[in-house]
C-alpha positions in Angstrom: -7.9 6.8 14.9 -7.7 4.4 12.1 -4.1 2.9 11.6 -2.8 0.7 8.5 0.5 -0.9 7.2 1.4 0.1 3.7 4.5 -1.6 1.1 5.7 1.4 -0.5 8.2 0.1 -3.5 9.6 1.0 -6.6 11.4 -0.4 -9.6 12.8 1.2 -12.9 10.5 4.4 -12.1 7.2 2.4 -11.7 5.6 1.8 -8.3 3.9 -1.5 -7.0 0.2 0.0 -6.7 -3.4 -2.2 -6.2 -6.6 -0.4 -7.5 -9.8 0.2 -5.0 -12.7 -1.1 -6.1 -14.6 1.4 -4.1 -13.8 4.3 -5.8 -10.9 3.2 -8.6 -7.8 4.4 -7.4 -4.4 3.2 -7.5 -2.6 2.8 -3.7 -0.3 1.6 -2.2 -1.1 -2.8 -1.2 -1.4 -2.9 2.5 -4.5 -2.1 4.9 -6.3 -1.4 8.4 -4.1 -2.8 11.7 -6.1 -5.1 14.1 -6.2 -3.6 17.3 -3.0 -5.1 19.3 -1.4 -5.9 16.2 2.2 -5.1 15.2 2.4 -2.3 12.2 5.0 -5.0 9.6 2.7 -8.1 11.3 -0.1 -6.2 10.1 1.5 -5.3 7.0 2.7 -8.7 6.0 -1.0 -10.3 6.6 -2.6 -7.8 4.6 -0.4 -8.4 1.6 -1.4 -12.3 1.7 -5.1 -11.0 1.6 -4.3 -8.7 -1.0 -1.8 -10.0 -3.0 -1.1 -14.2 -1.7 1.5 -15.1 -4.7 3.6 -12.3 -3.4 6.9 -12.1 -1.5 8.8 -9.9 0.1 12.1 -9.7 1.6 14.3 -7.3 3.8 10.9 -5.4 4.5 11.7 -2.3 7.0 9.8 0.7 8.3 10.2 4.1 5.7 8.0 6.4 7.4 5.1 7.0 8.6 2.1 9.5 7.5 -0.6 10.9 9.9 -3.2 12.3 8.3 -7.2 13.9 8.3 -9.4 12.2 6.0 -11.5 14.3 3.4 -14.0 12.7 3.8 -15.1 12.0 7.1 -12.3 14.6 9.1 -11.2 11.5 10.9 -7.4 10.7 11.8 -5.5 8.4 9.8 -2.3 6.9 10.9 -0.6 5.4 8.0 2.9 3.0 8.8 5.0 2.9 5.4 7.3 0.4 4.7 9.9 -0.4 2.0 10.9 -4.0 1.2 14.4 -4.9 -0.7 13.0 -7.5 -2.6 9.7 -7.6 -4.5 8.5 -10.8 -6.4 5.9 -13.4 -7.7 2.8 -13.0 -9.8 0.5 -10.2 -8.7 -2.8 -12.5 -8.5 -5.9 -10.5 -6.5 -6.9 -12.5 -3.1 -9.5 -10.0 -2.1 -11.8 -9.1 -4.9 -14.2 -7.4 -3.0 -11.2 -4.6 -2.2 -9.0 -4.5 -4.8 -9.8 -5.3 -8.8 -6.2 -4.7 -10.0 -2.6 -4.8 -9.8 0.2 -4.1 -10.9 3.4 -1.7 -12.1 3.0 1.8 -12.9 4.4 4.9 -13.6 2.6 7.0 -10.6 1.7 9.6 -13.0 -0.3 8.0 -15.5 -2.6 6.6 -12.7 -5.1 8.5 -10.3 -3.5 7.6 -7.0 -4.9 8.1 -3.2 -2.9 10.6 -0.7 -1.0 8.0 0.3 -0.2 7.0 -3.0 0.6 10.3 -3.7 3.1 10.9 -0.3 4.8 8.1 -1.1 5.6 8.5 -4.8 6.4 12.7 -3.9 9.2 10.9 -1.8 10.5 7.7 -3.5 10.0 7.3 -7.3 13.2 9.2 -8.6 
């Protein structure tokens, strides 16, 4: 099963969301847990990849989302976490994964599933 850490926030109706370059949708900045690795350790590293000028405070678990992928039928356990604090300048680390960033209304992007499960549940 794969398993990744994912920073589900919002401000003002707009959600933090990093595009894929793989296919061009918006999700949610996070990614894949190492094997013995802690779910917010995991989360935390990813976001320095991802996203290095940004910081996050009061960071705590939400939820989490198992689910099958489309794709390939394979199980996908997603951690989701919520931070209190979001800020700094949203600067790509890891071009070869993500080509954008940034805050968005979740309906004016095409989002992933996770995207999705998190915006169906958060963005008021």
């Amino acid at each position: 099963m794969k398993k990744s850490s994912k920073l589900a926030v919002q401000k003002n109706g707009r959600m933090l969301l990093v595009r894929r370059r793989k296919d061009g949708k918006w999700t949610l900045p996070g990614g894949r847990r190492k094997k013995s690795e802690a779910p917010q350790r995991s989360l935390l590293r990813e976001l320095k990849e991802e996203l290095p000028y940004v910081e996050v405070k009061s960071v705590k678990r939400w939820g989490k989302l198992i689910r099958i992928g489309a794709a390939n039928g394979k199980k996908k356990d997603h951690q989701i976490f919520t931070a209190r604090k979001v800020r700094g300048r949203l600067t790509i680390g890891d071009r070869e994964e993500i080509d954008a960033a940034g805050w968005f209304k979740p309906a004016k992007v095409k989002l992933t599933g996770i995207a999705k499960y998190a915006r169906n549940r958060l963005v008021r």
